[in-house]
N, C-alpha and C positions, 0 to 999 in steps of 0.2 A: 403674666400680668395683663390688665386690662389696656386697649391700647390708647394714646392720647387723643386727644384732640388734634393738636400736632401732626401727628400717624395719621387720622384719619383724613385730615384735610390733603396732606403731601398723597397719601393712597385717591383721592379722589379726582385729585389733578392731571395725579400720571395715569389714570384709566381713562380721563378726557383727551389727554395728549395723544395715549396709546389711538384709541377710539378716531379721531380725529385724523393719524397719519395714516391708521389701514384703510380708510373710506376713501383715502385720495388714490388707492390703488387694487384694492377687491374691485373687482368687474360687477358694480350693483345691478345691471341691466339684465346677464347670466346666471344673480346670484336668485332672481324669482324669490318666490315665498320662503325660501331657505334663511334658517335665522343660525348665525355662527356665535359661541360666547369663546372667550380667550381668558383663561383665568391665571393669574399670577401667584404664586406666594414665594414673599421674598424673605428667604430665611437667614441674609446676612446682606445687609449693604458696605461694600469698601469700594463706592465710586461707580458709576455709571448705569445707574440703573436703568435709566431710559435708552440709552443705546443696545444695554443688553436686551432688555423687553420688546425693545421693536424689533430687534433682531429674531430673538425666539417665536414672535406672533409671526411675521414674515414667513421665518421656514416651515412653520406650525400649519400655517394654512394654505403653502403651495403645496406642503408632505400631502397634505389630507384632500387636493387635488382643486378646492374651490381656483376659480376660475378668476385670475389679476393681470394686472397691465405691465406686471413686473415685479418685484420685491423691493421694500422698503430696506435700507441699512441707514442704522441710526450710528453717530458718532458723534466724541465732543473735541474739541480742541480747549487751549487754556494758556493767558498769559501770565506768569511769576509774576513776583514782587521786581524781578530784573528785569524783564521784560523779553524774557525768554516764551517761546513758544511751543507747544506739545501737547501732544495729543493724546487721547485715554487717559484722564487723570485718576488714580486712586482718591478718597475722600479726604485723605489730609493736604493734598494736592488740588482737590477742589475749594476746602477752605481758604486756603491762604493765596486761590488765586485774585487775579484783580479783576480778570476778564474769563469767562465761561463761556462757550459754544457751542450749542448741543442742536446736532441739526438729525433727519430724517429725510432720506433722498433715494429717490426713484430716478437712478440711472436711466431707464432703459424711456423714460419720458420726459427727464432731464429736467425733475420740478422738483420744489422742495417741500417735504407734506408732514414737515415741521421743525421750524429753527427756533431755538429760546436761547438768547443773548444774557446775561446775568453777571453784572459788575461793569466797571466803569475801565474804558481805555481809548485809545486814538480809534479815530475813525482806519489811519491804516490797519491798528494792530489788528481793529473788528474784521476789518475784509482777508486780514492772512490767517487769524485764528479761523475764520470763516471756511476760508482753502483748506487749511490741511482738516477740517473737518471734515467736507467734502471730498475732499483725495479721499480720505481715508475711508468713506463709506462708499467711495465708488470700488477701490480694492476690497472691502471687505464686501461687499454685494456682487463682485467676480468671484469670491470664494465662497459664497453662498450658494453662490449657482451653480459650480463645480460640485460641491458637497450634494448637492439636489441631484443632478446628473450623477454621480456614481453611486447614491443611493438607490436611484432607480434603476439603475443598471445591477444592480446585486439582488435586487427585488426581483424583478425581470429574471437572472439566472435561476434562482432561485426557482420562483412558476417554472420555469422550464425542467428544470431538475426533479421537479414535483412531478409533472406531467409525463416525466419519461419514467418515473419509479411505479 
């Protein structure tokens, strides 16, 4: 089916959000005339689509070796109708929250290279949704980086095992 209007605007947003959190961490000064695309297709949404997307552009293009200040880990947090707090919400989870937090953080520069607040709650609730959004992309941006490291460490054997056959 052809896609909406709807689609098309929500897709336009999130290649400006994406666009906007990698530029706070690609190294532009290394990256010279070199021009990178990052292309998405999202073939099921059930929740978090922006934390997953930064996430895959992040390992996408330390994999492929361009040159950053660190990786980007996107997460959200989210407060219930109770006024319970949690993080990673699935989409039925995100509807019927009251408060959404979806941030973009560069641990290793300690900035945020993108937060979008969405729905209505305390100023404290925003600053803990806030936290455990945060926690949570600084843990998941340590498991990135591991993941990065023993990839290239397998890679690495790998050459080596080439090189002696």
């Amino acid at each position: 089916s052809a896609p909406t209007l709807q689609s098309v605007r929500e897709a336009a947003l999130l290649a400006r959000q994406l666009e906007n959190a990698l530029r706070a961490v690609v190294n532009l000064e290394r990256l010279g005339k070199a021009f990178y695309e990052v292309h998405f297709e999202i073939l099921q949404d059930n929740g978090g689509v922006f934390p997953t997307a930064i996430n895959a552009a992040s390992l996408a293009l330390a994999s492929a070796g361009v040159a950053m200040h660190g990786l980007v880990a996107g997460a959200s947090a989210y407060v219930n109708a109770k006024g319970n707090i949690a993080v990673d919400p699935i989409t039925p989870e995100e509807r019927a929250a009251r408060l959404l937090v979806t941030v973009g953080y560069i641990p290793s520069l300690d900035i945020m290279a993108h937060t979008e607040v969405v729905g209505e709650g305390s100023a404290d609730e925003t600053l803990q949704a806030l936290q455990h959004a945060m926690d949570t992309a600084r843990s998941l941006a340590s498991d990135m980086k591991g993941s990065l490291i023993r990839a290239y460490k397998v890679a690495e054997k790998r050459a080596a095992d080439a090189a002696k056959a």
